[in-house]
N, C-alpha and C positions, 0 to 999 in steps of 0.2 A: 621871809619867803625868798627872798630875790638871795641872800647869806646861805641857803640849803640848794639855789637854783648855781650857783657857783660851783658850793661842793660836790655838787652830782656830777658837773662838766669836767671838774679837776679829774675826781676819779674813773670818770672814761677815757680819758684821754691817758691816765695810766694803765687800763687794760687794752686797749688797741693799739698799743704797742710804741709810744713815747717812750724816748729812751735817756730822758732829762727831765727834771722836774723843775718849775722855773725857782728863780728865786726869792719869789714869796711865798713858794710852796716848803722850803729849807725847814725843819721843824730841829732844835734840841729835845733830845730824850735818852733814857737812861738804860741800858739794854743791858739783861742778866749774860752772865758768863759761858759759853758755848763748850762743849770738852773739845778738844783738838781731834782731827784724824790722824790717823799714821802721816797722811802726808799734808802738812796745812798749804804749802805752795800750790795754788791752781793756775792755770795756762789755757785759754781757749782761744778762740779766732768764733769773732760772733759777727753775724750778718747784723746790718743797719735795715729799720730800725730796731735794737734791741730787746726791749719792753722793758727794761731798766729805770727806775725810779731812784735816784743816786740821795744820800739826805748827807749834811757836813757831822762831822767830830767835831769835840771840840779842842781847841786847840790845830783844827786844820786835818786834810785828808777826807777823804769820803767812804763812805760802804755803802752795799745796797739795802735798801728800804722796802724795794719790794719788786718781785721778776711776772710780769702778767703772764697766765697761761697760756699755755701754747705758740711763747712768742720765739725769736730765734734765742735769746739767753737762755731760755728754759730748757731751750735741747739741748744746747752747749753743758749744762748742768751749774749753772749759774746762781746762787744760792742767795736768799736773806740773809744779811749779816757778814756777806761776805765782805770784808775790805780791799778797796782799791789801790794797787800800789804801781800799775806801768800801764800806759796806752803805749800802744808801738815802740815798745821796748826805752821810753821816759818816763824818768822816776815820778810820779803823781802823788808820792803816799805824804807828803806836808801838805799838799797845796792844797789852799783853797777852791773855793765851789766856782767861783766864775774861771778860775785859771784851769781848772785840771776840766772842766767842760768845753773850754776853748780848744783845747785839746783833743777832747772825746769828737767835737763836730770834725776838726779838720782829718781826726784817723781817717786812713781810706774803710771800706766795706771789702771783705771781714775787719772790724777791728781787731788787732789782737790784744787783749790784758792778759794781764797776771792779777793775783787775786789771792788773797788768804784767807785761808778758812779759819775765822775765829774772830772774837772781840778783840775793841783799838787795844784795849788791856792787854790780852794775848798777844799782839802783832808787835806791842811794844817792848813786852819781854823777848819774844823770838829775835827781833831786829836786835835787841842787848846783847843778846846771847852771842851774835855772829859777828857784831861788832869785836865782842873781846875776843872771840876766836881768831879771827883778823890780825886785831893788834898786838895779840898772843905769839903769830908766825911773823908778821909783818910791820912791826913797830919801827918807826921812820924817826922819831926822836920829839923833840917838841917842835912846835911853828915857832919862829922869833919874828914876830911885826912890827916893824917899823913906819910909824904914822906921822908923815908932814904933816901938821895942824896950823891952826892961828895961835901963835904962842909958841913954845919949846917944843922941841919934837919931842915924842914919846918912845918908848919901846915896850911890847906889851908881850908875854912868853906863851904860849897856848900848849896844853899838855892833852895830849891822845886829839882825835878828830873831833870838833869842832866850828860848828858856824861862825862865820868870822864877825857878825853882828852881835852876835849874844857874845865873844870873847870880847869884841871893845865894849861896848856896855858894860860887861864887867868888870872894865880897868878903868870905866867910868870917862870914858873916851867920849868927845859927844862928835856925835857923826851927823848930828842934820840941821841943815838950817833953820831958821823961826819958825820959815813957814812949814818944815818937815817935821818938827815938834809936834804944831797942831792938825797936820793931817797925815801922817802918816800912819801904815795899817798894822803897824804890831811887827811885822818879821813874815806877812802874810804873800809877800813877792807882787802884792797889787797896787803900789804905790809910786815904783821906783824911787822914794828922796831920800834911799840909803846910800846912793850912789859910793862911789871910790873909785881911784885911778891907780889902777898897780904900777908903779915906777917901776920896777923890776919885781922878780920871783923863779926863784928857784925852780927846776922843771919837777911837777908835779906839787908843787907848794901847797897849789887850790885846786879844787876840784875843778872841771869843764863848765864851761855857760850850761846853765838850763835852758830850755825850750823858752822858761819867764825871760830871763836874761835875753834872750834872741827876737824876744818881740817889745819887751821895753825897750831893750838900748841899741835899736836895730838903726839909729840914726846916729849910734857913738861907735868908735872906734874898739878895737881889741882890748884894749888895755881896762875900760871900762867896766867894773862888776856891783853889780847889788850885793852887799854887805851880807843882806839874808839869805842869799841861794846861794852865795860859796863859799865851801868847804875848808879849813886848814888843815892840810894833811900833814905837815911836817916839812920843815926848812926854811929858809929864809926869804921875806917877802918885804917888800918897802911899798906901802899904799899913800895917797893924798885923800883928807877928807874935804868933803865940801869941795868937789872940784868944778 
């Protein structure tokens, strides 16, 4: 009784108009393939509170789970299924559900997103697509990373854009201490113990701080980056691990 008195409260509070679902509401599930429109990019400016029920991917990102009627998503044309990929013009489409809702709360009213119409599947091919378009007109050469470690320095080569966590992982680089071994969140930007210290970098080597970046290492200095939120775009960069 008291387990049916729960779910009844959950799901009113997703129709009068909550626009976050907490996080032991997060459910995994499997969702059939949607045909795309002419145009999958959407763009609105939605009043708070939304009526937005957000659920995670996996592997990270979120879409909507479900839009309460008649709430301000609804008139926006705000859809089931659609994925979330920018609050206020920040990238959201990896993060995580507590990161990319830290987020959603601090957007002013209207929030603006972006949003694509379709499955992570669909959104994942579309982002491929544009990528190689990109590196197609715009190919910058490879990253060359250079990593002071405990032991020999290393040199690790990065080819097309790439996270620069999943690149050292790959070179088999160990980037975290003991205790970042056993706690750390995957590459999910909720951890920070991927930490790095850019010695130098080529201008535009790595991407910009995220918004994650700006509020973990809002106590470090410039130079400091999470491993998982930035980018190799190409040219030479010298990081410290374990700083």
């Amino acid at each position: 009784m008291a387990l049916k008195m729960i779910m009844g409260l959950l799901l009113l509070v997703a129709h009068v108009g909550a626009f976050l679902a907490p996080p032991s509401c997060i459910r995994k599930s499997s969702r059939t393939l949607r045909t795309l429109s002419s145009t999958p990019l959407v763009t609105v400016d939605c009043e708070k509170p939304m009526g937005i029920v957000f659920e995670e991917n996996d592997g990270g990102g979120l879409y909507v789970l479900e839009v309460a009627p008649d709430s301000a998503a609804s008139k926006v044309g705000v859809a089931p299924g659609d994925q979330l990929l920018k609050v206020a013009g920040d990238d959201v489409s990896k993060f995580y559900f507590d990161a990319a809702m830290d987020l959603l709360q601090k957007a002013p009213s209207p929030a603006n997103l972006e949003l694509f119409r379709g499955s992570v599947e669909e959104l994942n091919s579309f982002q491929q697509g544009s990528t190689e378009d990109v590196s197609k007109s715009q190919s910058k050469g490879p990253t060359l990373v250079t990593v002071e470690q405990e032991g020999p320095s290393a040199t690790v080569s990065v080819t097309g854009e790439k996270i620069l966590r999943t690149a050292l992982l790959e070179a088999k680089i160990d980037i975290y201490t003991f205790k970042g071994k056993l706690t750390n969140c995957n590459g999910g930007g909720q951890c920070g113990t991927c930490i790095v210290d850019v010695i130098k970098s080529d201008s535009g080597a790595l991407s910009n701080r995220t918004p994650v970046e700006e509020a973990r290492l809002k106590n470090k200095g410039p130079s400091f980056r999470l491993a998982c939120q930035a980018v190799c775009q190409g040219g030479d960069i010298s990081i410290k691990t374990k700083p």
